[in-house]
C-alpha positions as CSV (number, residue, x, y, z in Angstrom):
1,X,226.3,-115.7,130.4
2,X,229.2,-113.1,129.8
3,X,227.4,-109.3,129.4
4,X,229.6,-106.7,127.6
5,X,228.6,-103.2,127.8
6,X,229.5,-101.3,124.5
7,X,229.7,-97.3,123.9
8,X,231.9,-95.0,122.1
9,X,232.0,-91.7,121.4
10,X,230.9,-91.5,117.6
11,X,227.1,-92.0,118.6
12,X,224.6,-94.8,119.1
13,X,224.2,-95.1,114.7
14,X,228.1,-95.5,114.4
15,X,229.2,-97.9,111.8
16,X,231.7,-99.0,114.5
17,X,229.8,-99.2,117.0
18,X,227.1,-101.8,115.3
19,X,229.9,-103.9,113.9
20,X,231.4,-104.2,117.3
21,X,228.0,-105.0,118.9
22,X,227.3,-107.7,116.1
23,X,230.4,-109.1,116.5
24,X,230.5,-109.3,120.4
25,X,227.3,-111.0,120.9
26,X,229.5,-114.2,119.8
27,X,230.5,-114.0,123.2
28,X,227.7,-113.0,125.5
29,X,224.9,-110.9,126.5
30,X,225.5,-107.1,124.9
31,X,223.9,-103.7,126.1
32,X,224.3,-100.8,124.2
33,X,224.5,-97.4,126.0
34,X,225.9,-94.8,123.7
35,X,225.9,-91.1,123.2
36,X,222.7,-90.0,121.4
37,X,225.5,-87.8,119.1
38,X,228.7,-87.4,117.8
39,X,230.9,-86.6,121.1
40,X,234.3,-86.9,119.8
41,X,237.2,-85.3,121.5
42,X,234.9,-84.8,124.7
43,X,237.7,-86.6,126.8
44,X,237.0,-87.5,130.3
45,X,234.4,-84.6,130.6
46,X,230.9,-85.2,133.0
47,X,228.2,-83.3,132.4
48,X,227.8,-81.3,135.3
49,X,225.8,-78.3,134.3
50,X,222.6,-79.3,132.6
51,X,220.4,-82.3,133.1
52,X,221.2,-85.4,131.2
53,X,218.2,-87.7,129.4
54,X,218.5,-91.4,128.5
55,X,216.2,-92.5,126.1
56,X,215.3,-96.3,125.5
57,X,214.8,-97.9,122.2
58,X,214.5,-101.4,123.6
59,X,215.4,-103.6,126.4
60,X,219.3,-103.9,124.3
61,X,219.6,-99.8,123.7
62,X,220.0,-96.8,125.2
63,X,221.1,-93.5,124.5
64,X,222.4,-90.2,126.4
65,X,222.4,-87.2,125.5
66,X,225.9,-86.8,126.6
67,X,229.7,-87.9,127.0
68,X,230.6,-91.5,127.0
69,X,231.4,-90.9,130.5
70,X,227.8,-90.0,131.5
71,X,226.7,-92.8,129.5
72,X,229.2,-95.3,131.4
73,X,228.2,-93.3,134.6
74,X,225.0,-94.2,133.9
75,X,224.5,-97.7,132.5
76,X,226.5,-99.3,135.1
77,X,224.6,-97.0,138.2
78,X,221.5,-96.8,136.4
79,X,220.4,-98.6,133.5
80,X,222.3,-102.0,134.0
81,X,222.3,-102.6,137.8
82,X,220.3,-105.9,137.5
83,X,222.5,-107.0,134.6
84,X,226.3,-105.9,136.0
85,X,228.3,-106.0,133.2
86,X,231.7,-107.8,133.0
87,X,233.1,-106.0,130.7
88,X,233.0,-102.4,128.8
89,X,234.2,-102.3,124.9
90,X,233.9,-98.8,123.6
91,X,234.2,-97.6,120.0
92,X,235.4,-99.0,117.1
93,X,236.4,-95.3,116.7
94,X,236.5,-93.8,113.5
95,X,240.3,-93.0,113.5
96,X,243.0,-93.4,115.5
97,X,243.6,-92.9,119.4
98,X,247.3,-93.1,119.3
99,X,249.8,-91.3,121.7
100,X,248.7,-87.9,122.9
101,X,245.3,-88.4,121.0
102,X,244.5,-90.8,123.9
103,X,243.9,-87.7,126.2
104,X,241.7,-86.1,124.0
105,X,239.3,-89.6,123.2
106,X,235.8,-89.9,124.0
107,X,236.6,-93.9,123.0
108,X,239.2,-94.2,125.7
109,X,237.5,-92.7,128.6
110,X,234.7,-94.4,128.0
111,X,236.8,-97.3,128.8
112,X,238.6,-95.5,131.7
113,X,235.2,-94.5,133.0
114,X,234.5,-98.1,133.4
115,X,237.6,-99.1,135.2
116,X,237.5,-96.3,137.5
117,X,233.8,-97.7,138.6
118,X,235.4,-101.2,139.0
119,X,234.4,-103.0,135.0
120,X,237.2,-103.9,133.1
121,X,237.8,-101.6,130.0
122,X,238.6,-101.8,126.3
123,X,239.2,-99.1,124.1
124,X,238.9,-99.7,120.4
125,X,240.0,-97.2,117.4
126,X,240.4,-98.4,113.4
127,X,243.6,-96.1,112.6
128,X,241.6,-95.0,109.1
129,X,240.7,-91.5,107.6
130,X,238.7,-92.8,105.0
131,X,236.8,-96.0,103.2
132,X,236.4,-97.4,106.8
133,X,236.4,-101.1,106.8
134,X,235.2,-102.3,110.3
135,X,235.8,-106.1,109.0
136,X,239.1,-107.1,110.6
137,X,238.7,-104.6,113.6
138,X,235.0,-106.2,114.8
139,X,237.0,-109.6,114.6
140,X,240.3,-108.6,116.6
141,X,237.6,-107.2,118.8
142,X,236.1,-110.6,119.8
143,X,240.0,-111.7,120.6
144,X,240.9,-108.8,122.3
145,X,237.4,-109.0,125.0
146,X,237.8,-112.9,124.9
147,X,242.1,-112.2,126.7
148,X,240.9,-109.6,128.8
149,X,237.5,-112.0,129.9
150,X,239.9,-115.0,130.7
151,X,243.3,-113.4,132.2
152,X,241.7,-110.3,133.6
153,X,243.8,-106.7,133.8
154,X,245.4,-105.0,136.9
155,X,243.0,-102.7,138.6
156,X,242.7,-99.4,137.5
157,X,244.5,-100.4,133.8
158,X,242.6,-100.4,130.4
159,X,243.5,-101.3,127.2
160,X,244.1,-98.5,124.1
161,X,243.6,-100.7,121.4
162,X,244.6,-99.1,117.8
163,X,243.8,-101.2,114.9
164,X,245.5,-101.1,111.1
165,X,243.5,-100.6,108.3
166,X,243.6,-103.6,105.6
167,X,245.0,-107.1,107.1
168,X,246.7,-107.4,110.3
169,X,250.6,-108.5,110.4
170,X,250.1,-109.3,114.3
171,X,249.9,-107.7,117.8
172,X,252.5,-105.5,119.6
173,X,252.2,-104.5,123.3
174,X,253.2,-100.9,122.9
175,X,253.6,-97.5,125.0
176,X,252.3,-94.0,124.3
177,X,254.2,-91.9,121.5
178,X,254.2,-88.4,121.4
179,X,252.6,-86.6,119.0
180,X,254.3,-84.9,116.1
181,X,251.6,-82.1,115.5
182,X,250.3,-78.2,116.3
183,X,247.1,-76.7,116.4
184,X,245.9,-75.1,113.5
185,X,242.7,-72.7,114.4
186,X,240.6,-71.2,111.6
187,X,238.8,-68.2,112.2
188,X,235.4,-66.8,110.3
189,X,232.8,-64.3,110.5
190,X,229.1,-65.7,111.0
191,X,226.0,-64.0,109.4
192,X,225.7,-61.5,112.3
193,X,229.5,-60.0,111.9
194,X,230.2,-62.3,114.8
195,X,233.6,-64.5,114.6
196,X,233.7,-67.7,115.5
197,X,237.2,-70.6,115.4
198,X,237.2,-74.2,114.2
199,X,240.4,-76.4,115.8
200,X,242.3,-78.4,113.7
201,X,245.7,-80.1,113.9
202,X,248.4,-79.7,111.1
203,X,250.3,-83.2,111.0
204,X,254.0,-83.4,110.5
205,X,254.2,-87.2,109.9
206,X,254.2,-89.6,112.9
207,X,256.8,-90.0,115.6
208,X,257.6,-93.8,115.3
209,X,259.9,-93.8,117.9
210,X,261.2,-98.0,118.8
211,X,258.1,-99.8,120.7
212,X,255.6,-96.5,120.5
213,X,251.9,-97.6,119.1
214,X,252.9,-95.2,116.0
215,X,255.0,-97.8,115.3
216,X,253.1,-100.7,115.8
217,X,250.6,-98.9,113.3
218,X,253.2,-98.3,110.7
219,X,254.2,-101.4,110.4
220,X,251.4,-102.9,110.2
221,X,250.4,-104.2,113.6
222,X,247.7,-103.8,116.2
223,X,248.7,-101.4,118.6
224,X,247.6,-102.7,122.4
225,X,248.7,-99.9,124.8
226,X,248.2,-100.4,128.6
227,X,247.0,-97.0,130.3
228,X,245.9,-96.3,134.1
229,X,243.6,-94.0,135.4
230,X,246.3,-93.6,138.0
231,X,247.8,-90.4,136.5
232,X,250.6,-89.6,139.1
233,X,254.1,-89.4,137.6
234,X,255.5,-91.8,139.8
235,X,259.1,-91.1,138.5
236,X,258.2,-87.5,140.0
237,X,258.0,-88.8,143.3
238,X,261.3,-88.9,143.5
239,X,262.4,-85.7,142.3
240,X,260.4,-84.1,143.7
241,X,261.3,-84.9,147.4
242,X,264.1,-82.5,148.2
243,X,261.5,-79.6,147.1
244,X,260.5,-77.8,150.1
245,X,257.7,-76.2,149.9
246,X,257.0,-75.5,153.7
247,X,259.8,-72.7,153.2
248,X,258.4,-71.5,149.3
249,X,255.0,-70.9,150.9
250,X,256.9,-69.0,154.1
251,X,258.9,-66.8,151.4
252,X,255.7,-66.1,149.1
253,X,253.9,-64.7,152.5
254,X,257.0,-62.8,152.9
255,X,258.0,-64.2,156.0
């Protein structure tokens, strides 16, 4: 029997994350290990400084109090390693993870977190702000986990999968875009005359530049990005070469 694990970053009560479970156990076994909170925008962090708790609600459930990493982290070394899963479907994401977004995401490292530890990894985000209709996302789901089950991915590569609101014209393969954005940062003064900052973004419409998962999304199709947890620029290799930085470090020692 096929077992998927599932987390996100939107917490273990996530509407998301319940319709993706429901709909998942069409194809196997699925444990659920997932944030005991909201922990959106943590990003590839590990909880390094405190103690971390998981807390059992029954033999299908679990939540951490902490990042989707340190719940991947921890079901697949700790919770799960009788039952190994096969593969790791985090979200459906309340939003969007498109372009630079996807550096920010809870959703997609828990995915990355479980291709890095060897489990094939599926990010999942409905590309909604509002009325969120998990319907058609929990069903491209199933399709999406059922392609990666049966052709497999290359190691170290997940999948960023953004989904349209409303029906689905089709699938695109697609590449990162670049965001079209700035922060906006809100400052206020708490009860003891202390300030304190919220972070926001300030949109400027999105840059739907030719085979970008903006694009995909603005026309109307599911975006399925390929990323690596293999970060190195390998265009950079190249470039960088003729650099010599034996006789930088000599000249900043002032020999």
């Amino acid at each position: 029997m096929t077992r998927i694990l599932v987390t996100n970053d939107d917490g273990i009560h996530s509407d998301g994350l319940i319709k993706l479970e429901e709909a998942l156990r069409e194809i196997g076994d699925v444990y659920v290990v997932a944030p005991a909170s909201e922990m959106s925008g943590a990003s590839h962090s590990l909880t390094l400084a405190r103690p971390l708790r998981i807390r059992r609600i029954d033999d299908r459930h679990w939540t951490v109090d902490g990042t989707p990493t340190d719940c991947v982290t921890l079901a697949l070394h700790k919770i799960l390693t009788d039952v190994r899963p096969d593969i790791c479907a985090s979200g459906i994401n309340h939003g969007g993870n498109l372009g630079d977004d996807a550096t920010y995401s809870g959703t997609v490292a828990g995915a990355l977190e479980a291709t890095i530890l060897g489990v094939p990894g599926v990010a999942l985000s409905l590309v909604a702000r509002e009325n969120f209709d998990f319907t058609e996302s929990a069903r491209f789901a199933v399709t999406a986990v059922r392609k990666v089950l049966k052709e497999g991915l290359p190691e170290g590569t997940l999948l960023n999968i953004n989904i349209p609101p409303g029906a689905i014209k089709g699938v695109k393969v697609t590449r990162q875009g670049l965001k079209n954005a700035r922060p906006v940062i809100s400052e206020h003064i708490d009860p003891r005359g202390k300030p304190y900052y919220w972070i926001g973004e300030e949109y400027f419409g999105w840059n739907t530049a030719e085979g970008t998962d903006y694009q995909a999304i603005e026309q109307g199709f599911v975006s399925v990005t390929p990323l690596r947890s293999d970060m190195t620029d390998h265009r950079a290799l190249t470039a960088l070469e003729p650099w010599n930085f034996i006789n930088a470090s000599e000249a900043l020692q002032g020999k």
